[in-house]
Rosetta silent file (secondary structure, phi, psi, omega in degrees, C-alpha in Angstrom):
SEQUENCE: XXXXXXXXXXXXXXXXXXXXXXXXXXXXXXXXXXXXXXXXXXXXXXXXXXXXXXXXXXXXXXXXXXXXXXXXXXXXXXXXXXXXXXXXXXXXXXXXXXXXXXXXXXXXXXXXXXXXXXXXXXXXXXXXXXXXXXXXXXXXXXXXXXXXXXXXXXXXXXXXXXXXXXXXXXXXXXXXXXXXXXXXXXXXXXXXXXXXXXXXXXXXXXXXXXXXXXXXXXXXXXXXXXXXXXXXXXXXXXXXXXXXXXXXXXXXXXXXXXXXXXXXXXXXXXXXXXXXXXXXXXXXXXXXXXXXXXXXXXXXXXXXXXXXXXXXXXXX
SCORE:     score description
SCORE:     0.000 S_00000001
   1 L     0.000  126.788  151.426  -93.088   -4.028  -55.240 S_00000001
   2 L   -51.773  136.535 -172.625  -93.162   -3.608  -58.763 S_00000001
   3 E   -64.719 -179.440 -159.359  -94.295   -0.669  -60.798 S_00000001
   4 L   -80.327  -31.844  159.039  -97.833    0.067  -61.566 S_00000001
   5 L   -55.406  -37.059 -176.233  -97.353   -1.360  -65.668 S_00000001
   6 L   -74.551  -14.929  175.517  -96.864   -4.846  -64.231 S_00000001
   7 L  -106.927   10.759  175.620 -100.369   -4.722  -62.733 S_00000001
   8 L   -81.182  138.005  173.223 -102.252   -3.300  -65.276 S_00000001
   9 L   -90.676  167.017 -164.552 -103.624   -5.515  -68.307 S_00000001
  10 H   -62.628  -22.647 -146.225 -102.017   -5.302  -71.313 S_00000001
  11 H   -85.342  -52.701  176.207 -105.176   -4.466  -73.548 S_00000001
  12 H   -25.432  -39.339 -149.126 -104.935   -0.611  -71.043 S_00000001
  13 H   -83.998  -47.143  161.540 -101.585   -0.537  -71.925 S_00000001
  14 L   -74.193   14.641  153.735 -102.553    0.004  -75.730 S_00000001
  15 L   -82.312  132.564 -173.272 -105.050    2.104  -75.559 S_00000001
  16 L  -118.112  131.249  166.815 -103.623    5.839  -76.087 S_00000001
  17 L   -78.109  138.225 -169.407 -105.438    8.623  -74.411 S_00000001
  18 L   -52.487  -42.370  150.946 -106.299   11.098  -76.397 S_00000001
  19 L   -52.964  112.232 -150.390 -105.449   13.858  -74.573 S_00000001
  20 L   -62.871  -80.606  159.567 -101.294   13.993  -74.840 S_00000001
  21 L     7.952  -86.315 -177.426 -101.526   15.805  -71.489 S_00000001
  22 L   -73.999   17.952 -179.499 -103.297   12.977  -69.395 S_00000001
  23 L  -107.815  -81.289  178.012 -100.813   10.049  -71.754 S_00000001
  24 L   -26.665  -40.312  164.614  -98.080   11.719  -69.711 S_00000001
  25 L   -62.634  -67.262 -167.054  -99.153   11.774  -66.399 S_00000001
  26 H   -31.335  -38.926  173.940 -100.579    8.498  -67.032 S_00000001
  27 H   -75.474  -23.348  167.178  -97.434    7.182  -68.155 S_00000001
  28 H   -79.537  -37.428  171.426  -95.565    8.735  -65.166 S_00000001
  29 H   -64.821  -31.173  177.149  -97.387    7.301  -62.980 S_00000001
  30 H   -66.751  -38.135  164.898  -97.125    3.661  -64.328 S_00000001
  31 L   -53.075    3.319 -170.247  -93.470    3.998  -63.379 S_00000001
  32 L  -100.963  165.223  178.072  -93.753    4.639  -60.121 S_00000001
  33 E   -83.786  167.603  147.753  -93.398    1.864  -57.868 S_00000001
  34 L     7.331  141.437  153.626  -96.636   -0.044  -56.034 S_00000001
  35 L  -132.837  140.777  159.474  -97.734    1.267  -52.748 S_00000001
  36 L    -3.449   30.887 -179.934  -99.013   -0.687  -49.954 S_00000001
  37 L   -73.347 -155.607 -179.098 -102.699   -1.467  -50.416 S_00000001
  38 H   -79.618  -31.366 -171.373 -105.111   -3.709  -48.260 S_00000001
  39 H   -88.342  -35.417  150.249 -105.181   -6.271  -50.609 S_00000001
  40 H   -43.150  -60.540 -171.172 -100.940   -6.476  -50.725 S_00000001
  41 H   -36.304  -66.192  177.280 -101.059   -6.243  -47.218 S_00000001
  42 H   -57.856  -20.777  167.171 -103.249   -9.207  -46.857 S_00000001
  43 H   -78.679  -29.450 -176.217 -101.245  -11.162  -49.210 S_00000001
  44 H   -70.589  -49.305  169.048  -98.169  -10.313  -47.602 S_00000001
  45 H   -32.634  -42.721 -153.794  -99.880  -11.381  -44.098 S_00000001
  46 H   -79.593  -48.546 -167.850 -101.099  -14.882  -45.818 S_00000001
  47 H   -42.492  -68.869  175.775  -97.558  -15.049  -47.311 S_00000001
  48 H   -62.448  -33.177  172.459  -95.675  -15.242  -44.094 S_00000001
  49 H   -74.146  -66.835  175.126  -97.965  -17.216  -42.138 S_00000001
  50 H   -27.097  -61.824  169.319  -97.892  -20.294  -45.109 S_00000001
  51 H   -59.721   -6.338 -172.889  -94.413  -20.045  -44.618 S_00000001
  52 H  -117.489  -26.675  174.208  -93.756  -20.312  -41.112 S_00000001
  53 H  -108.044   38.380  164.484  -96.943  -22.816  -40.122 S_00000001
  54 L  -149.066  -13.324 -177.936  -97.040  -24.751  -43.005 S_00000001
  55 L  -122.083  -11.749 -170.846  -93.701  -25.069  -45.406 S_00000001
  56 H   -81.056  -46.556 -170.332  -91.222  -24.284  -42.586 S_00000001
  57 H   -90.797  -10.702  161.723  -92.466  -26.956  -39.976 S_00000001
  58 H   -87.941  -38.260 -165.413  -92.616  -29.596  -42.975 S_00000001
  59 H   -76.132  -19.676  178.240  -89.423  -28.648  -44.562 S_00000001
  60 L   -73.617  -71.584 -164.965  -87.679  -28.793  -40.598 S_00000001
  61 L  -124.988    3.566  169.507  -88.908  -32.093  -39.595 S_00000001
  62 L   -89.880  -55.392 -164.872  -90.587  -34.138  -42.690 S_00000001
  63 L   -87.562  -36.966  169.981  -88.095  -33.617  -44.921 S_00000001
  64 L  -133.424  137.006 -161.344  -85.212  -33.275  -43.249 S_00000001
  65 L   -83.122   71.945  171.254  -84.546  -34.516  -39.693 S_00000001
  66 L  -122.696 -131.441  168.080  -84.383  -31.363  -37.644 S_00000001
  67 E  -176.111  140.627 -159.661  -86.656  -29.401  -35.471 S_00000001
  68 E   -69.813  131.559  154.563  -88.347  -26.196  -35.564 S_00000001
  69 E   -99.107  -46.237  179.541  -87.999  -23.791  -32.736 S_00000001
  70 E   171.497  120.117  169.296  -89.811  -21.000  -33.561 S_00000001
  71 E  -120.054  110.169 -174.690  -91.170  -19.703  -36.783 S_00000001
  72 E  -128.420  117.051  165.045  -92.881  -16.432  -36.815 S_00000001
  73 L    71.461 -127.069 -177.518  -93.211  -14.599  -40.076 S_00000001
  74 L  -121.813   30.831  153.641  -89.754  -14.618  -41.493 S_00000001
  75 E   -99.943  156.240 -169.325  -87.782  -15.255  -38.389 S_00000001
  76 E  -136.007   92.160  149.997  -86.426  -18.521  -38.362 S_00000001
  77 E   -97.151  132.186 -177.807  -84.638  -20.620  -35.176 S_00000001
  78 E  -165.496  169.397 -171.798  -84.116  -24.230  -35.696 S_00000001
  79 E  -131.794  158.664  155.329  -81.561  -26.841  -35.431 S_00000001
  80 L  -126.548 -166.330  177.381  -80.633  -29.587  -37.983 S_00000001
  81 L  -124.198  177.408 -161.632  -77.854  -31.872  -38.278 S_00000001
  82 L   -81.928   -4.568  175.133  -74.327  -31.797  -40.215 S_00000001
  83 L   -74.806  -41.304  176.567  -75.728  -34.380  -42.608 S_00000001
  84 L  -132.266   21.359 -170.161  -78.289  -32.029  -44.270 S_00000001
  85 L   -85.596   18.035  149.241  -78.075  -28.814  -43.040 S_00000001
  86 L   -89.513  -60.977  179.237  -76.907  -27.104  -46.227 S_00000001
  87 H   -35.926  -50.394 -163.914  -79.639  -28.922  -48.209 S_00000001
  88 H   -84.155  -49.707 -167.214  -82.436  -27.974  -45.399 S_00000001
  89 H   -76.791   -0.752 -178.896  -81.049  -24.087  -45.369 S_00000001
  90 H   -97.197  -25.384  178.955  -81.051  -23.796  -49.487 S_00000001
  91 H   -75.685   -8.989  176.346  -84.840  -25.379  -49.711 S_00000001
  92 H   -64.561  -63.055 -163.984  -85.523  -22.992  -46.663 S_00000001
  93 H   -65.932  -33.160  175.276  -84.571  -20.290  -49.042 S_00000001
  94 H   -71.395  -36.200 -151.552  -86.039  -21.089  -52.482 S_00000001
  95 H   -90.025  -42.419  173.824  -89.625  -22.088  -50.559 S_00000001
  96 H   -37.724  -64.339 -152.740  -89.137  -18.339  -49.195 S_00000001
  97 H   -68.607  -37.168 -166.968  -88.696  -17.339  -52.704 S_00000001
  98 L    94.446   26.419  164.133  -91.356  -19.293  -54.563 S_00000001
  99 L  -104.335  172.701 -152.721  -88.633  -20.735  -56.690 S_00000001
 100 L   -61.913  142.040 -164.251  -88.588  -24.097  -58.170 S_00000001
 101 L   -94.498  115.241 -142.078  -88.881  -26.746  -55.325 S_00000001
 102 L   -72.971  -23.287 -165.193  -85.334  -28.955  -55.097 S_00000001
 103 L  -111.256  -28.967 -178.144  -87.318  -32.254  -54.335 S_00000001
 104 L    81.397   20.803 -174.964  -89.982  -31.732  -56.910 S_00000001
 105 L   -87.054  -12.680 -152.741  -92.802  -32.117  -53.982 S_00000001
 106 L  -143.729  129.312  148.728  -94.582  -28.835  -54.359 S_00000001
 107 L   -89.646  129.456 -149.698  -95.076  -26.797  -57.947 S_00000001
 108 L  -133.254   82.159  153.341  -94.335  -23.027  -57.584 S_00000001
 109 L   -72.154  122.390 -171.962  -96.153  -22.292  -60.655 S_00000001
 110 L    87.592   -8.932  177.100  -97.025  -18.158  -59.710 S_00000001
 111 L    83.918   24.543  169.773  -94.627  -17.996  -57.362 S_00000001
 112 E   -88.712  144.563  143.164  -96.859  -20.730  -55.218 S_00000001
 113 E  -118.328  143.515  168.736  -96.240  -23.545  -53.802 S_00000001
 114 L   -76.356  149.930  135.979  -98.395  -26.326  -54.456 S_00000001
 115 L  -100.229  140.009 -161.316  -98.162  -29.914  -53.320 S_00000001
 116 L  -106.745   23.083 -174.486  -98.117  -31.989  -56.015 S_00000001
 117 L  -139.283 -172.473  174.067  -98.761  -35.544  -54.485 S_00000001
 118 L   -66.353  172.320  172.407 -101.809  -37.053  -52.372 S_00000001
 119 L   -65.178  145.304 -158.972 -103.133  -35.078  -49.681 S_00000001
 120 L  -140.981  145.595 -160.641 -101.282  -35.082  -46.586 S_00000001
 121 L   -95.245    3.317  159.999 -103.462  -33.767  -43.472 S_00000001
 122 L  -124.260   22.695  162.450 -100.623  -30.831  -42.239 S_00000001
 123 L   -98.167  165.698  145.294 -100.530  -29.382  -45.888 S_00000001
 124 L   -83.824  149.920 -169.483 -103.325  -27.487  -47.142 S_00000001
 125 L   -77.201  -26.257 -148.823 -104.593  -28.863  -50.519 S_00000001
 126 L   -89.133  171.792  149.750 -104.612  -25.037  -51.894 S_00000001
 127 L   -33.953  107.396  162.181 -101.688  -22.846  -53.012 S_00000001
 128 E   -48.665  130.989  172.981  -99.328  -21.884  -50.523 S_00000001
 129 E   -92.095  122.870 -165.270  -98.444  -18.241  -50.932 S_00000001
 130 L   -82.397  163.154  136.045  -94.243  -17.335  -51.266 S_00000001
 131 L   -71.684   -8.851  174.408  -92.669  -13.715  -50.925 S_00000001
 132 L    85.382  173.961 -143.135  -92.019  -14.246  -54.753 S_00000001
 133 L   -82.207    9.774 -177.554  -88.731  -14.763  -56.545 S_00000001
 134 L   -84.354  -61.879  159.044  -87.703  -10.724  -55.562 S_00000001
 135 L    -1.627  137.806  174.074  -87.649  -12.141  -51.612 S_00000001
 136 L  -137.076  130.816  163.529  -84.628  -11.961  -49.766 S_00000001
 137 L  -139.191  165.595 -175.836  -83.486  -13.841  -46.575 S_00000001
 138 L  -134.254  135.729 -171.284  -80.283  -13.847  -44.623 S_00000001
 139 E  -116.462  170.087  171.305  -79.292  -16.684  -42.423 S_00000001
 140 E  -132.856  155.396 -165.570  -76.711  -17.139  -39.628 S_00000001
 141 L  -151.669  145.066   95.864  -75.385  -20.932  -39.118 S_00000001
 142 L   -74.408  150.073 -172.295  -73.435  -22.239  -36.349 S_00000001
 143 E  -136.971  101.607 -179.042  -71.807  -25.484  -35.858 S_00000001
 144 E  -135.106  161.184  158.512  -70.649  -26.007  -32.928 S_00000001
 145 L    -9.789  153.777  146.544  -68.555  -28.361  -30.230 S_00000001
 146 L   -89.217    8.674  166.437  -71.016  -29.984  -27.914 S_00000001
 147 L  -120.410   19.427  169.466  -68.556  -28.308  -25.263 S_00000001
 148 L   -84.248  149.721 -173.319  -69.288  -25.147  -26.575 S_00000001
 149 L   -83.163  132.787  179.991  -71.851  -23.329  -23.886 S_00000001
 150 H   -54.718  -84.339  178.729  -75.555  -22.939  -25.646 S_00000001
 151 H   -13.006  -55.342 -124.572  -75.241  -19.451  -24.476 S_00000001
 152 H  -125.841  -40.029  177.636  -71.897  -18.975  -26.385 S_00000001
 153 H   -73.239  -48.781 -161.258  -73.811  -20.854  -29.534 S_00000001
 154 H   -75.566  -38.388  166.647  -76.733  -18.717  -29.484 S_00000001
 155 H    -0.252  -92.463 -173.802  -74.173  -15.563  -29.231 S_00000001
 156 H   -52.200  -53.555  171.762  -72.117  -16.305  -32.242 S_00000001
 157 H   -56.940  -83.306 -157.876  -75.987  -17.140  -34.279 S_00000001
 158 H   -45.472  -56.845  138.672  -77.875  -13.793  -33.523 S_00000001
 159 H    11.222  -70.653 -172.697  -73.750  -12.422  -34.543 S_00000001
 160 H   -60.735  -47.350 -170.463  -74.145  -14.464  -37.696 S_00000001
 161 H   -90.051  -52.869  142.103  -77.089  -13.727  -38.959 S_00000001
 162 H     8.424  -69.104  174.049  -76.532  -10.181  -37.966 S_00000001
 163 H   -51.086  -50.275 -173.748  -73.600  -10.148  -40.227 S_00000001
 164 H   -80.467  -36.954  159.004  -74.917  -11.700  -42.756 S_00000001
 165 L   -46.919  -29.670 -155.683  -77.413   -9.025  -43.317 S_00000001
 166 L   -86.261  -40.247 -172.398  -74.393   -5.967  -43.241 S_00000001
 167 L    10.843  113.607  169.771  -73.317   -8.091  -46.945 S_00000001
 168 L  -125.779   54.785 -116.451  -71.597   -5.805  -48.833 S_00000001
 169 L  -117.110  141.288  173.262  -70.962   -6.103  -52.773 S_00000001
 170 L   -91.657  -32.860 -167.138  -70.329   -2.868  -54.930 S_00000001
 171 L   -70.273  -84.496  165.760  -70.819   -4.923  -57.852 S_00000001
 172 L   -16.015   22.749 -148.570  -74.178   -5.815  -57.300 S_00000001
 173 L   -91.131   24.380  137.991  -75.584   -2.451  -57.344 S_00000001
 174 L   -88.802  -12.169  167.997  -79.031   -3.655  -58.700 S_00000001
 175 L  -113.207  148.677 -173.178  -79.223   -6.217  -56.028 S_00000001
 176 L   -17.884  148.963 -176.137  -80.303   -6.242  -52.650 S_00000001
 177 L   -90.413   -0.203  178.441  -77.526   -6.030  -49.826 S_00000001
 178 L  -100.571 -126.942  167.262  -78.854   -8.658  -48.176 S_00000001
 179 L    47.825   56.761  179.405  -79.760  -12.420  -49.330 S_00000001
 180 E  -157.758  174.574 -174.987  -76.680  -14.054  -47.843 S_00000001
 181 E  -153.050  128.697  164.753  -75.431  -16.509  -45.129 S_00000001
 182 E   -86.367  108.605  155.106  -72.385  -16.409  -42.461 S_00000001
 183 E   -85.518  127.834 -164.972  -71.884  -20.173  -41.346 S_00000001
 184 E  -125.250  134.806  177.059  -69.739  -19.995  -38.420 S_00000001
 185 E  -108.316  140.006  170.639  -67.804  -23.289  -36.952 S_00000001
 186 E  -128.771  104.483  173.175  -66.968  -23.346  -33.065 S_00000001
 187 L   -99.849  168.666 -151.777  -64.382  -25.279  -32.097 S_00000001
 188 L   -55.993  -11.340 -174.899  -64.120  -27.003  -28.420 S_00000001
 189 L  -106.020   39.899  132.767  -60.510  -24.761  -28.058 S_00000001
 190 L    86.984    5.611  120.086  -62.398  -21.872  -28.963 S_00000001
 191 L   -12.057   93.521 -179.256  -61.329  -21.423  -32.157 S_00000001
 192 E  -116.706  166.820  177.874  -63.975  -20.238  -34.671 S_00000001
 193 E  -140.140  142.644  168.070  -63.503  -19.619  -39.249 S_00000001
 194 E  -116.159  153.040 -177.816  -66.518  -17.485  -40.238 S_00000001
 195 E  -146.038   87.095  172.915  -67.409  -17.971  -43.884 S_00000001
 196 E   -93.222  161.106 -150.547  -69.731  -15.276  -45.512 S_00000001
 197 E   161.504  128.089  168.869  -71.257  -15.517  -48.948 S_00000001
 198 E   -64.956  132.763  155.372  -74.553  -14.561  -51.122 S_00000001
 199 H   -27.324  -52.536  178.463  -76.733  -17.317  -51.663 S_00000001
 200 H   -60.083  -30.226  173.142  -76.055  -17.662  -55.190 S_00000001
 201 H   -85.913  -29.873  151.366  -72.385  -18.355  -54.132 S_00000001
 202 H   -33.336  -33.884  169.663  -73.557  -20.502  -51.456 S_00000001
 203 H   -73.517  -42.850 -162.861  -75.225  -22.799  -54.520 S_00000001
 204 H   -85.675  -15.045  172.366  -72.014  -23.471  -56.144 S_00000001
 205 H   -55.850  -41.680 -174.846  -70.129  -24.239  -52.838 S_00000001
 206 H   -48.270  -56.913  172.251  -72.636  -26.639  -52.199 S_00000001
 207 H   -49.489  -12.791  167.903  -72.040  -28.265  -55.347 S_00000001
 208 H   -55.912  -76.175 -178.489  -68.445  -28.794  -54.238 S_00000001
 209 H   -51.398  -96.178 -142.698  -69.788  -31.438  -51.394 S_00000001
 210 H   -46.034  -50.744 -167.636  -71.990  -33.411  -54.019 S_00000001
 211 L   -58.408  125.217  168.924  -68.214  -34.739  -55.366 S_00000001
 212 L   -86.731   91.923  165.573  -66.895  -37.887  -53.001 S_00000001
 213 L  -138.775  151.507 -175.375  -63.521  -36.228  -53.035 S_00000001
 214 L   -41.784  149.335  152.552  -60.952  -36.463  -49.832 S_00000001
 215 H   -43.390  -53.775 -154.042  -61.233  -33.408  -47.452 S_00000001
 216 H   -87.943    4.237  144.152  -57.949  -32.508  -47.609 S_00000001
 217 H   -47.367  -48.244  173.641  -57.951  -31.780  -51.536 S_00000001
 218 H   -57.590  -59.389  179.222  -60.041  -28.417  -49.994 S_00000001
 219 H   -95.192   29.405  159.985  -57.496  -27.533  -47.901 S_00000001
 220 H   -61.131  -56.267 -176.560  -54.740  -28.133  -50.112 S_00000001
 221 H   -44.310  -63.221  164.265  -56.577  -25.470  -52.338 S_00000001
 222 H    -0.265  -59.118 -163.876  -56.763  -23.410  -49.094 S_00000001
 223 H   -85.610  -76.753 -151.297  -53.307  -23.463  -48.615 S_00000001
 224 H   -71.763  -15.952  165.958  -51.793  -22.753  -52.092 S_00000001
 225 H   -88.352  -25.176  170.168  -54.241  -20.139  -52.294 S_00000001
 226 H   -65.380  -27.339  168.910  -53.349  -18.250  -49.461 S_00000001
 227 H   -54.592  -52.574 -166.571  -50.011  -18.709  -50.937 S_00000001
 228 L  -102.361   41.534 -176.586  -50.499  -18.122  -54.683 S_00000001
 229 L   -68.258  174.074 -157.146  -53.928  -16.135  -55.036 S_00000001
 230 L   -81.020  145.255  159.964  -54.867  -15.028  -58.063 S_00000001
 231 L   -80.465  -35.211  154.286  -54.256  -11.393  -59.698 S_00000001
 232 L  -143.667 -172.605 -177.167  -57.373  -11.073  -61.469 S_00000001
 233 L   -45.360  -33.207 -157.013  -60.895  -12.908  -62.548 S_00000001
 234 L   -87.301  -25.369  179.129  -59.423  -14.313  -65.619 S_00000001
 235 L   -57.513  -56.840 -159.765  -56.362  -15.824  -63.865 S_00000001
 236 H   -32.431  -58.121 -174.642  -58.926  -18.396  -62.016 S_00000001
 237 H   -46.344  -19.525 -177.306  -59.326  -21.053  -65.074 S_00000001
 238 H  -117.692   -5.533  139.159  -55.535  -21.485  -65.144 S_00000001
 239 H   -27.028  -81.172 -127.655  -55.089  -21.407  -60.985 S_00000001
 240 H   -70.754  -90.321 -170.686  -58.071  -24.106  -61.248 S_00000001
 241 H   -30.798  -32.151  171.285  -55.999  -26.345  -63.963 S_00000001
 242 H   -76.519  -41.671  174.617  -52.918  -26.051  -62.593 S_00000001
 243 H   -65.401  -47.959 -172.979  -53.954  -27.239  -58.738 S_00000001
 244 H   -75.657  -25.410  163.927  -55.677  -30.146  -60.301 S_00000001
 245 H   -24.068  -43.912 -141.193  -52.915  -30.655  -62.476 S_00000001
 246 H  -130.830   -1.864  168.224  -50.604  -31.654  -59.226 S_00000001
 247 L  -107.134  142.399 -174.367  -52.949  -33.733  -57.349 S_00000001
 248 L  -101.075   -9.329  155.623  -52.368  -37.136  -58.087 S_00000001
 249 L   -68.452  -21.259 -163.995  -55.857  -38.245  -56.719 S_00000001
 250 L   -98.165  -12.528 -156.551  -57.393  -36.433  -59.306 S_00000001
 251 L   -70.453  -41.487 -169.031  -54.849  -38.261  -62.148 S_00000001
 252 L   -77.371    2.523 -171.128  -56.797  -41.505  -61.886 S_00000001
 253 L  -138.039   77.880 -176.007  -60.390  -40.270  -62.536 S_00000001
 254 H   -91.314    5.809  167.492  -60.539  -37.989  -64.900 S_00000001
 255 H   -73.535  -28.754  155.204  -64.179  -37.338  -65.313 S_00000001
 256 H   -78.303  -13.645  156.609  -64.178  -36.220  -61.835 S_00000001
 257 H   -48.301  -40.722 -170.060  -61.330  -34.314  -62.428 S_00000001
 258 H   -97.738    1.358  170.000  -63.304  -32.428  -64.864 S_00000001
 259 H   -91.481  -37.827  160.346  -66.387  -32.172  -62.875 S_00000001
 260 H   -73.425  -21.633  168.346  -64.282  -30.694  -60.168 S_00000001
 261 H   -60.677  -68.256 -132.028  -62.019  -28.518  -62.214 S_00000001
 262 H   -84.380  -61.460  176.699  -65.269  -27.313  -63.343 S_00000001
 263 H   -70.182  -11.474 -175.601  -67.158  -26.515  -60.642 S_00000001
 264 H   -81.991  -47.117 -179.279  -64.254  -25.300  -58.073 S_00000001
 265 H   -44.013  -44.505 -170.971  -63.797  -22.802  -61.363 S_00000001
 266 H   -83.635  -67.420  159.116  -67.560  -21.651  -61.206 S_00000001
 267 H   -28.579  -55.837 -141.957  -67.422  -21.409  -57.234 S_00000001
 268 H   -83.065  -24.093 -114.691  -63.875  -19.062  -56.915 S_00000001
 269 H  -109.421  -43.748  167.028  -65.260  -17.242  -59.918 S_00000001
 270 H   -62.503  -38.029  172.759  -68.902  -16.454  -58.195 S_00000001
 271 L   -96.124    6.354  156.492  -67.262  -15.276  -54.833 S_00000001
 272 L   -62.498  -62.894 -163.487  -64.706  -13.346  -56.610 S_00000001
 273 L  -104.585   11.022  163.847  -67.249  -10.622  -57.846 S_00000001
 274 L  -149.431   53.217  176.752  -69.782  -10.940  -54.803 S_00000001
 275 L  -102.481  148.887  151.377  -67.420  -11.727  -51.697 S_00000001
 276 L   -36.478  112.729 -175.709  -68.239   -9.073  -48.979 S_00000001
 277 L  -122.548  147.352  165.582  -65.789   -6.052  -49.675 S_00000001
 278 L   -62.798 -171.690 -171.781  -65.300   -3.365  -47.330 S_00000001
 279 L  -114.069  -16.129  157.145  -65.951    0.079  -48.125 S_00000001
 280 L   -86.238  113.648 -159.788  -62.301    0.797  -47.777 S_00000001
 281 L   -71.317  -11.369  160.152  -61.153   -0.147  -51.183 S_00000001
 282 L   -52.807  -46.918  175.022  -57.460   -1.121  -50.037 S_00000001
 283 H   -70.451   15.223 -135.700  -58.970   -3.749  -47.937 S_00000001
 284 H   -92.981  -85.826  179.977  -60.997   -5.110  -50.963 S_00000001
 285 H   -27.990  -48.108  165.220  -58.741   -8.066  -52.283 S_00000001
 286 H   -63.812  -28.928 -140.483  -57.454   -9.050  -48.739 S_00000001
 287 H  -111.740  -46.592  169.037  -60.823   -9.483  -47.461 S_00000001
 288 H   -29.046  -57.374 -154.398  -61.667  -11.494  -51.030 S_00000001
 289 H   -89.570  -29.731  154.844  -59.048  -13.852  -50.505 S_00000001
 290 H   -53.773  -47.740  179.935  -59.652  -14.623  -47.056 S_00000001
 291 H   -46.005  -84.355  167.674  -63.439  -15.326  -47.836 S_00000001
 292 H    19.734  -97.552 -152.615  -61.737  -17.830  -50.229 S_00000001
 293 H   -49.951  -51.340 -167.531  -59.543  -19.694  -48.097 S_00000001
 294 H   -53.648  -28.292  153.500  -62.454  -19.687  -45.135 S_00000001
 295 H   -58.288  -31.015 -146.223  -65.027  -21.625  -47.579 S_00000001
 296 H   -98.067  -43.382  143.927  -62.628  -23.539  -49.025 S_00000001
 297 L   -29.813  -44.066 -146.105  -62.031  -24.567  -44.865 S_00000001
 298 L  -115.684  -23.227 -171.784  -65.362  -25.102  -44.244 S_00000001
 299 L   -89.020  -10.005  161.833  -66.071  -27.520  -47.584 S_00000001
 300 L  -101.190   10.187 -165.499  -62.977  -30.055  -45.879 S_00000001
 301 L  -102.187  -36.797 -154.347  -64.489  -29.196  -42.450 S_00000001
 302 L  -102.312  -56.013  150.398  -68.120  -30.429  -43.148 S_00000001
 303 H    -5.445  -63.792 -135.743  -67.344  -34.152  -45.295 S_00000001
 304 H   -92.512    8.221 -177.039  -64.582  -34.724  -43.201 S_00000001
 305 H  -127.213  -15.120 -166.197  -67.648  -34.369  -39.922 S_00000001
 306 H   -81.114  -42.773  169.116  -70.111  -36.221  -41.847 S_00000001
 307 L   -40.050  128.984  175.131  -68.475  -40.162  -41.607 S_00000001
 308 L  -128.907  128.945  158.285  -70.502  -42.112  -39.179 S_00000001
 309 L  -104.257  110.103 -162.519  -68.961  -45.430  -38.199 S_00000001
 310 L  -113.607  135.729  155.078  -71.464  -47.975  -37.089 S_00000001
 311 L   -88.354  131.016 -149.880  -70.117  -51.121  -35.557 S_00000001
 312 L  -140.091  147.228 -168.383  -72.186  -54.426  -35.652 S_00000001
 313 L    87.504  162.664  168.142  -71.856  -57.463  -33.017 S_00000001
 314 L   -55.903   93.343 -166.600  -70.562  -58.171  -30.112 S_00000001
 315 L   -69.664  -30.618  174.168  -67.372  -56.593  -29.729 S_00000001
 316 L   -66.993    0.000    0.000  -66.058  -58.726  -26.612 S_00000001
């Protein structure tokens, strides 16, 4: 909620009471924040229902080919597949927010969304209602074996999301502690990498994966970083130059060299100052650097899962 000046019109706001006396209270009072009335309430009500039986169950199975389990409010269980299930968890989260819509189907002029095409008979024609662009959600992701036990899947998720909630950035101390996602991989020898990360760092990883570059360029980085990490923020740009420097895949292309220099640069540099730090500040750096490597794992893990090989004819 916002304070009591943002809901006020402006023409109030420039009117001075005469009395100094009541311009002070008055003025104390515009600072404070919002409280609860019936008519917030009911918007908050309308908010969450638009989102879970009308932008959730389209965004789940129209748009991207998973399916909804149950959406109540702002809980969320569903499954997708490894093809788009970063894409379908970042449009989950902006359509939360009432931020700008990644496909360009819906306008969120107001913090709504609209659809913005013909009428389609499981939209409503009118303005959807968001939590607005303040809205926070926290996700938990698993990936798992198919010889991992569902039990043992769902675990590790309620775990995840869990987790993902605890976020903890020092830095960040005007924003929320939440508004993050743990993606967790389970492999069939029981092996799991956890990867936690604020949404906002979550955008530039993503942006990794839009590059057709080999898997194993990630965990090269991986590797030489657990070796070599960095000593401070400022270090990254000449890490980032030097690693690309030395791969000789990178020699023969250089505008993707310089799309990837560029973006691996914006990625380390965004989970540098909002990786999950403990509150014991010894542990701060280790726990940094680990985040690191464990993304930088999971961005050759999910390409390198993605290759489908279809065979055509008669093979005998």
């Amino acid at each position: 909620m916002e304070t009591y000046c943002r809901y006020v019109s402006s023409d109030f706001l420039r009117q001075s009471p005469p009395d100094t006396e009541v311009k002070k209270n008055l003025n104390q009072f515009l600072q404070q924040p919002k409280r609860m009335g019936p008519a917030t309430h009911a918007a908050l009500s309308r908010a969450l229902l638009d989102f879970s039986n009308q932008l959730l169950p389209y965004l789940t199975e129209q748009r991207y080919a998973g399916r909804l389990i149950y959406g109540g409010g702002d809980d969320v269980l569903a499954y997708s597949n490894l093809w788009e299930w970063d894409k379908w968890l970042w449009d989950i989260r902006e359509c939360f927010r009432g931020s700008e819509d990644p496909a360009k189907e819906f306008d969120n002029q107001g913090d709504y969304w609209r659809w913005n095409k013909a009428h389609r008979d499981d939209l409503s024609s009118r303005p959807l209602f968001t939590m607005g662009h303040k809205a926070t959600i926290s996700f938990g992701v698993v990936i798992a074996n198919q010889s991992v036990p569902l039990a043992i899947a769902l675990e590790n998720l309620w775990a995840a999301e869990d987790e993902a909630k605890k976020h903890y950035c020092p830095e960040l101390k005007k924003e929320p502690l939440k508004d993050a996602v743990q993606v967790r991989v389970l492999y069939g020898n029981g092996n799991i990498l956890k990867a936690t990360a604020k949404f906002e760092v979550f955008k530039f990883w993503r942006s990794l994966l839009e590059l057709d570059l080999e898997p194993a360029l990630f965990e090269q980085a991986a590797q030489l970083w657990q070796q070599h990490p960095v000593p401070t923020e400022d270090a990254i740009s000449v890490w980032v130059k030097a690693f690309c420097l030395r791969r000789d895949a990178l020699q023969s292309q250089p505008e993707l060299k310089g799309q990837f220099e560029k973006r691996l640069e914006d990625f380390l540099k965004a989970l540098w100052s909002q990786a999950h730090q403990p509150r014991n500040y010894e542990k701060r750096a280790e726990q940094r650097d680990l985040e690191i490597q464990k993304w930088l794992k999971l961005a050759a893990f999910v390409p390198r899962n993605r290759k489908i090989t279809i065979c055509w004819g008669d093979k005998s």
